[in-house]
C-alpha positions in Angstrom: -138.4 -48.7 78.6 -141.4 -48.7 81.2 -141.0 -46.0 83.7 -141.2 -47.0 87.2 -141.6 -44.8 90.4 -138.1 -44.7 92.6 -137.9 -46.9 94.9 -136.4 -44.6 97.8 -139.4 -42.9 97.3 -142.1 -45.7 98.6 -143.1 -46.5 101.7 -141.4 -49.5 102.9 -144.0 -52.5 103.5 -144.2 -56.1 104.4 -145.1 -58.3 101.3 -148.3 -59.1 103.5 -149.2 -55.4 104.1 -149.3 -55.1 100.3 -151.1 -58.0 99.6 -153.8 -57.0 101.8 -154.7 -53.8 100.1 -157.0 -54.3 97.5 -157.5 -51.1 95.0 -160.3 -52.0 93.1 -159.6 -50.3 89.2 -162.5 -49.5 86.4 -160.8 -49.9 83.1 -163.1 -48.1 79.8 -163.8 -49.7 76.6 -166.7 -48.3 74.7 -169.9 -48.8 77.2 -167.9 -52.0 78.9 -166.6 -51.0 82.2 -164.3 -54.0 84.2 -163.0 -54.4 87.5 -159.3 -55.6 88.3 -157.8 -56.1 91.2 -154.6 -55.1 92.1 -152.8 -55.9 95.5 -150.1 -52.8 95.5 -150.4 -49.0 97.0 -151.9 -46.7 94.8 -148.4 -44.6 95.5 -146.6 -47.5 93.9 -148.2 -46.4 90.4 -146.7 -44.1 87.5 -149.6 -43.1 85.2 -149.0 -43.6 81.5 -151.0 -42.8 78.4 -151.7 -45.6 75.8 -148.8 -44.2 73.5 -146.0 -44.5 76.0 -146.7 -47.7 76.4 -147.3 -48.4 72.8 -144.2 -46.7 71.5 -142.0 -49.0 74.7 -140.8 -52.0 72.7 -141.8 -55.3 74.4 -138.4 -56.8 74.6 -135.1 -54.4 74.3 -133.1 -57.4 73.7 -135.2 -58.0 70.6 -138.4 -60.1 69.5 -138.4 -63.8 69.8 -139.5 -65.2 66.3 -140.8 -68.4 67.7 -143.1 -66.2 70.4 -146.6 -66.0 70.1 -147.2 -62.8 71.8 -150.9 -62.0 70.5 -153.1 -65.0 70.3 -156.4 -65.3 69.5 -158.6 -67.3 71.6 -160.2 -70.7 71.0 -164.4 -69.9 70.2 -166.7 -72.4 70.1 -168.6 -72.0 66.9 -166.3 -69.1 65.9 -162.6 -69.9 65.3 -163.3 -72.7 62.7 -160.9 -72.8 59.6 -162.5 -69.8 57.6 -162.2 -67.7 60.9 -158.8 -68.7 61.1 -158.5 -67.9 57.1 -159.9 -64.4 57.3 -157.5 -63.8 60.4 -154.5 -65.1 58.7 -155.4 -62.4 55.9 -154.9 -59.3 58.4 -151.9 -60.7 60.2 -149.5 -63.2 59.4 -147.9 -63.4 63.1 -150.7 -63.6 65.8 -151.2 -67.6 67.1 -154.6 -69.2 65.8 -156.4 -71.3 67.8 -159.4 -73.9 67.0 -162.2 -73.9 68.8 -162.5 -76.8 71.4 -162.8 -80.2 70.1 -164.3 -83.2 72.4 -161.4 -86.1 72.0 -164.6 -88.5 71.5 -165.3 -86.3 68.7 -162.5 -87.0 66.6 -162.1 -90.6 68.1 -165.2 -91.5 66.3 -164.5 -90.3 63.2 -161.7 -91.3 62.0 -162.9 -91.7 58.2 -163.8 -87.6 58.6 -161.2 -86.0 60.4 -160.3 -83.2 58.1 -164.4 -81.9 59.0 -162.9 -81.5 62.4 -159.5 -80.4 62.2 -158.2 -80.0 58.8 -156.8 -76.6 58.0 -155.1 -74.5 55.9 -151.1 -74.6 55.7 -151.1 -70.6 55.8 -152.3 -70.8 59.6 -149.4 -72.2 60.9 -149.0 -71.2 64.1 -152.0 -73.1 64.9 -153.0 -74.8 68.0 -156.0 -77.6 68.7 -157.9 -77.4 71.9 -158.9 -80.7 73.0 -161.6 -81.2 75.5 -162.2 -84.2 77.8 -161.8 -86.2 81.0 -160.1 -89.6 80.0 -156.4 -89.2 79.8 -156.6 -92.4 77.6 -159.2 -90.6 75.0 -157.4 -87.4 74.7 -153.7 -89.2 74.4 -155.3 -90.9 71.0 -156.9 -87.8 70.2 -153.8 -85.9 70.4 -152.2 -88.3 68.3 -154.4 -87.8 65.4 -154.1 -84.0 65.8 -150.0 -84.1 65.6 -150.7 -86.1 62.6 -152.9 -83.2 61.0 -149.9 -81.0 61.3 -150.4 -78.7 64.5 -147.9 -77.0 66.0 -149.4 -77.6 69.4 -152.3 -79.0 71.3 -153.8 -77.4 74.4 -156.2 -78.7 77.5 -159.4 -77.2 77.5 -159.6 -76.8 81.7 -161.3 -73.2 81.6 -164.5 -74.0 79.4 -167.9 -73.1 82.1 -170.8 -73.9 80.4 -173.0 -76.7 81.8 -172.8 -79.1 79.0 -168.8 -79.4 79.2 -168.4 -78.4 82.9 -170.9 -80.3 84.9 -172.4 -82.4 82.7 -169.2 -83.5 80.8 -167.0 -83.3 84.1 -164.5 -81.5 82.0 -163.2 -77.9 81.1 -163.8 -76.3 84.1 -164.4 -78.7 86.3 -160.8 -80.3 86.1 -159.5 -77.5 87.8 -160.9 -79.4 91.1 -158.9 -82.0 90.1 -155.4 -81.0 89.8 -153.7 -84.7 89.9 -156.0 -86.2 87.4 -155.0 -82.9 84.8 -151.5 -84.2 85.7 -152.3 -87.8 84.7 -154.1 -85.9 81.5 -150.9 -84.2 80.7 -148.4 -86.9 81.3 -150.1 -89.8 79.1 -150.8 -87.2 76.2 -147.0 -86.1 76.6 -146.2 -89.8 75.6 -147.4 -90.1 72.8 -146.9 -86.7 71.0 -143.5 -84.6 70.3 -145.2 -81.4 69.5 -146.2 -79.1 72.8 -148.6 -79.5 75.2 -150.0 -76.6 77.0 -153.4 -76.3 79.4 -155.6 -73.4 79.6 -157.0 -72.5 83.2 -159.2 -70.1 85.2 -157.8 -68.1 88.0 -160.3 -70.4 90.6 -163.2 -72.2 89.9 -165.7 -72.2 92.3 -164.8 -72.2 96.6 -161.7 -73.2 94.5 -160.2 -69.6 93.9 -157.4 -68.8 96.6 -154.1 -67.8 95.1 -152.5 -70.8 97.1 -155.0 -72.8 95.6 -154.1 -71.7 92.0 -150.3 -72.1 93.0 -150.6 -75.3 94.0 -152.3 -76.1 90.8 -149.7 -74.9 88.6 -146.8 -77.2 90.7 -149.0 -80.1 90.1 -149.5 -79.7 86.6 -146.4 -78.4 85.6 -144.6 -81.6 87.5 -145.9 -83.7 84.3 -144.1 -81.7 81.8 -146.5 -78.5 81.1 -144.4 -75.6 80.9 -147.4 -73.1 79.4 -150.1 -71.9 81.4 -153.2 -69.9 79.6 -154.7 -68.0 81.8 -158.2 -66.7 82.1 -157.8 -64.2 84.6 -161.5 -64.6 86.0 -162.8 -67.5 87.8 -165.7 -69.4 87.0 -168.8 -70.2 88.9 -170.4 -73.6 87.1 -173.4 -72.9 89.0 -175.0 -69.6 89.0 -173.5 -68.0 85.8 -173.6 -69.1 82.1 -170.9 -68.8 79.6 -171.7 -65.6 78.8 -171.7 -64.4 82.6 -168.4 -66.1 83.3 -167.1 -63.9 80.8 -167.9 -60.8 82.8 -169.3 -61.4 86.1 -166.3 -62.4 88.4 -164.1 -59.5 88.3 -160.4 -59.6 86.4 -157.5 -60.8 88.7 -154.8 -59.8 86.4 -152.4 -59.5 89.1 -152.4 -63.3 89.3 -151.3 -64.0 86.0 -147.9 -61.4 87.1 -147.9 -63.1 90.4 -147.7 -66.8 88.2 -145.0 -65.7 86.2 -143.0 -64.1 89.1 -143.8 -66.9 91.5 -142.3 -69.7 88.1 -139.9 -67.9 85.8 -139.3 -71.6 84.1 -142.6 -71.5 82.8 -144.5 -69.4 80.9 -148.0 -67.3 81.4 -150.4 -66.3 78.3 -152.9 -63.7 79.7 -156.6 -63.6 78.5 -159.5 -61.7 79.4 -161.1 -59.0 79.2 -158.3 -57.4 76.2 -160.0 -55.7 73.4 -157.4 -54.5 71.3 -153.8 -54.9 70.4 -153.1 -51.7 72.2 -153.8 -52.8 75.2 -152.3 -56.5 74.7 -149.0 -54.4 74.2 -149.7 -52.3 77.6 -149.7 -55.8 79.6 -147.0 -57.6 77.5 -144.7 -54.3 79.1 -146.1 -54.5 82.8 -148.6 -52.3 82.6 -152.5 -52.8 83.8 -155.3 -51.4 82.7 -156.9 -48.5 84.4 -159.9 -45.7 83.3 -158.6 -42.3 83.4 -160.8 -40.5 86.3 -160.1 -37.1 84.4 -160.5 -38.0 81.4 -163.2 -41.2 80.7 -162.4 -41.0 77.0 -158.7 -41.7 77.0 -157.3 -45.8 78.4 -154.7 -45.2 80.7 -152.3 -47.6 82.3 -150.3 -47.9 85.3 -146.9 -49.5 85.7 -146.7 -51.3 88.9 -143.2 -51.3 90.7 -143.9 -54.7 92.2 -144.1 -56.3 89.1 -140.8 -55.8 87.2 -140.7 -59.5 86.7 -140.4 -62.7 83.7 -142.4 -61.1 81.0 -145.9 -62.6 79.9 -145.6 -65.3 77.1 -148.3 -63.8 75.5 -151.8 -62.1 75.6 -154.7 -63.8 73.7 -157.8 -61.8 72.8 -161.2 -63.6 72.4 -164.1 -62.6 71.5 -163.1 -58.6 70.8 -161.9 -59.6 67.5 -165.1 -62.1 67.0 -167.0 -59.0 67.1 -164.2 -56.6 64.7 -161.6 -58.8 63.7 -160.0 -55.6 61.8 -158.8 -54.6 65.3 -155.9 -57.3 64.3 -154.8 -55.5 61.6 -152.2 -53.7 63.7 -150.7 -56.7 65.3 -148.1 -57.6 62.8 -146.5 -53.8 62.8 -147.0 -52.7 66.4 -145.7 -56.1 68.1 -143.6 -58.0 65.9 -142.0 -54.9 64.1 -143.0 -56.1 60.7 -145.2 -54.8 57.8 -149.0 -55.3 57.5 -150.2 -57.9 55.2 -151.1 -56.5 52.1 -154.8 -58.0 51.9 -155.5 -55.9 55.7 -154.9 -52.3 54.0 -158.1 -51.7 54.1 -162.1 -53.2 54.6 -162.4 -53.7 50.7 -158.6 -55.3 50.2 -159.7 -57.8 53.6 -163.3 -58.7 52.0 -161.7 -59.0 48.7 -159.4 -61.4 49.7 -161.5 -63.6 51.6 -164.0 -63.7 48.1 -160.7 -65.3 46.8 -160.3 -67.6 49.2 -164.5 -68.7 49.2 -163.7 -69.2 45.3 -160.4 -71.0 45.5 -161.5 -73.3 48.3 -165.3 -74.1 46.7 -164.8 -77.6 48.0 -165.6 -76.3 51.5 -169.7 -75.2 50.6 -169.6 -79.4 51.0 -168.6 -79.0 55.0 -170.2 -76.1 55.3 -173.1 -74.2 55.2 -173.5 -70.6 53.8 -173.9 -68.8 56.9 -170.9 -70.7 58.7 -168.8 -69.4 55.4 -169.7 -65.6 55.9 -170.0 -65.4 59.9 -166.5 -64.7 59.7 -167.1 -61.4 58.1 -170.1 -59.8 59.7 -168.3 -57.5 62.0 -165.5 -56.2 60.2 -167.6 -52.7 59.3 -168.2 -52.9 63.3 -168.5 -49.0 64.2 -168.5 -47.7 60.8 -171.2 -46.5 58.2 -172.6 -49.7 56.8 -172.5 -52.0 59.8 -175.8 -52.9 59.8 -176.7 -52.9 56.3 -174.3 -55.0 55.6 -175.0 -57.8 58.2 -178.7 -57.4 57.8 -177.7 -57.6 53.1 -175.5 -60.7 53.9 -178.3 -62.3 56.1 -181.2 -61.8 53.4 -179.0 -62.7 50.6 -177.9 -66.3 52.1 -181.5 -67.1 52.9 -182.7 -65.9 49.6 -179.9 -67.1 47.4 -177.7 -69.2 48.5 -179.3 -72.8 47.2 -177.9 -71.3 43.7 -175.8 -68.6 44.2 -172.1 -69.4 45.4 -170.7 -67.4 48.5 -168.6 -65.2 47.1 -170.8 -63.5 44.5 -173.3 -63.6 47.5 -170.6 -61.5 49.4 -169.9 -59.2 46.0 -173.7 -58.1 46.1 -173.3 -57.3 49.9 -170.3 -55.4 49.3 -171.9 -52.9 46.8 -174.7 -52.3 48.9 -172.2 -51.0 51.6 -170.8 -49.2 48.4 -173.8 -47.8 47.4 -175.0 -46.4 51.3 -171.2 -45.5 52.3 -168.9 -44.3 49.2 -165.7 -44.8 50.5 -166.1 -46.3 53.7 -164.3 -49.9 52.8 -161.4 -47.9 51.6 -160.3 -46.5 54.7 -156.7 -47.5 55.5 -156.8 -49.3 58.4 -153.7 -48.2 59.9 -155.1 -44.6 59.6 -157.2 -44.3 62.7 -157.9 -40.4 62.3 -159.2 -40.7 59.2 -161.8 -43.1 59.5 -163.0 -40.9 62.5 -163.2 -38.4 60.6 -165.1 -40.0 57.6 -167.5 -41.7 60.8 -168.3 -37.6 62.1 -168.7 -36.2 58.8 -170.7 -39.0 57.4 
């Protein structure tokens, strides 16, 4: 149960006296610092440590099995199907996402679609992002994408860069445009049964009031949308790239609580700015993310008294688990209550598994290239002895051998390397956090 400050105990305020003060919070994660802003009295907070909030179960009435609490975010040129296959070997519960697909894209090759979205029946749950302007174009697209078997599809309306944003008039841009993502919504709703949800930004642009944002959500929600993925950042589309929209404008998780107390008929995924489980579990219970000023080694979190409200849907984590995707292996035991897969014991038990799945699935070196095969592993000794070697083996060894040498035995020779250089190392259970410290000091 999250602890919360008595109320007899708080200075009584106006709801626009709170929202006017602004405490501006640092939150720690490795050399990454973030701002979030938080409209409440800094009296209104309880400090927490990581494991209190950890050890609070999400939901005392018990978990949903049809929630996605942790899902992991749509990457372009990341989460293709042998990201998603390598995820789906550490947990079995998080939601997988594709990376964005341009309707145009699939509409124009209809004689290749399993290139584009054919996947793997393990993945399930699996959703397609689709990206575009015309409401036509996308309602076809979204045909063909129920047909492959998705559980959902989602509407790419946070996407920055230039090419898709300005150029393209979509992602991003659409956010201007709250009526026509309506329109978007309603014609793709009539011709597909399976969900439709739409990922947003908090603003975009001169575009970022919280009225504005509010007003977005009516709009869009009035065609039939009832999930909202939030990116709690806005986006400049001129100004910033990709990259900089992904840390430049400061986190406005508040917003996302404010959605989801504001619409408690619809429901709120949070992203941004989360780099473990851990702290997806903090925000699923309330609780925002805060660097300990005694302390800048430990995470804390405060639980905010004005936000005892509908729960978040979910919290989807992006481009943390692109770098280490071993940071997942905790997911299926800390927020759905259930054992870890047996291939995400350890390094060597994930790497071995996805050697399987290169040799089992050897019709894929046709769609694929070497390196697009193994990208999917490169961080996962992210922090560790062997990091480096490793990447720097599996880069030399595709551009030496891979005209003749299939992927997996290209991976087995990496492996050994790492073997050779850190005895051990890939045997660390991953659930054992102490331990693999320790074999990092001592090493």
């Amino acid at each position: 149960m999250i602890i919360r400050k008595n109320k007899n105990e708080i200075k009584k305020k106006t709801k626009k006296e709170r929202k006017k003060e602004i405490i501006n919070m640092s939150f720690l994660t490795g050399s990454n610092v973030e701002e979030v802003s938080c409209p409440c009295d800094e009296n209104l907070f309880k400090f927490e440590s990581i494991s209190t909030c950890i050890n609070n179960e999400i939901y005392q009435t018990g978990i949903n099995e049809s929630v996605p609490f942790i899902q992991v975010a749509p990457m372009i040129n990341v989460t293709n199907r042998h990201f998603r296959a390598l995820v789906r070997l550490i947990t079995k519960r998080a939601q997988l996402w594709t990376e964005m697909i341009v309707d145009n894209t699939l509409l124009y090759n209809l004689n290749n679609l399993d290139e584009y979205i054919g996947f793997n029946q393990n993945e399930h749950p699996v959703v397609c992002q689709l990206g575009g302007s015309d409401a036509s174009s996308l309602a076809e697209a979204a045909i063909l994408v129920e047909q492959a078997g998705y559980d959902e599809i989602n509407l790419n309306v946070g996407c920055p860069s230039t090419k898709v944003a300005n150029k393209g008039a979509f992602g991003a841009y659409l956010m201007k445009k709250p009526e026509h993502v309506r329109n978007i919504v309603y014609e793709i709703k009539k011709k597909v049964q399976i969900p439709v949800t739409v990922k947003i930004r908090t603003g975009v642009d001169d575009y970022d009031s919280f009225s504005f944002l509010k007003s977005f959500i009516e709009t869009v929600s009035s065609a039939g949308c009832t999930h909202f993925i939030v990116h709690a950042r806005k986006a400049w589309l001129k100004g910033l790239d990709p990259k900089q929209n992904r840390s430049i404008p400061p986190l406005e998780y508040t917003k996302v609580y404010d959605l989801c107390k504001l619409f408690p008929n619809l429901k709120f995924t949070l992203n941004g700015g989360v780099k473990t489980i851990q702290e997806a579990i903090a925000l699923l219970n309330g609780y925002i993310p805060q660097k300990n000023k005694i302390n800048s080694e430990n995470n804390y979190y405060i639980s905010v008294d004005d936000y005892k409200v509908n729960p978040l849907y979910g919290v989807m984590i992006g481009r943390a688990c692109m770098e280490n995707t071993t940071i997942l292996s905790y997911t299926d035991k800390l927020v759905y209550n259930q054992d870890i897969p047996t291939t995400a014991y350890s390094r060597r038990t994930i790497l071995e598994a996805y050697k399987m799945y290169l040799e089992h699935n050897s019709m894929l070196s046709n769609l694929s290239s070497a390196f697009e095969l193994l990208k999917p592993i490169l961080g996962i000794l992210k922090g560790m002895p062997g990091h480096r070697i490793f990447r720097n083996k599996l880069d030399t060894y595709i551009r030496t051998y891979s005209s003749f040498m299939h992927c997996s035995d290209i991976l087995a020779k990496a492996i050994t390397d790492v073997d050779n250089i850190a005895p051990g190392c890939l045997d660390l259970p991953l659930n054992d956090q102490k331990m693999q410290q320790e074999y990092v000091k001592n090493y």
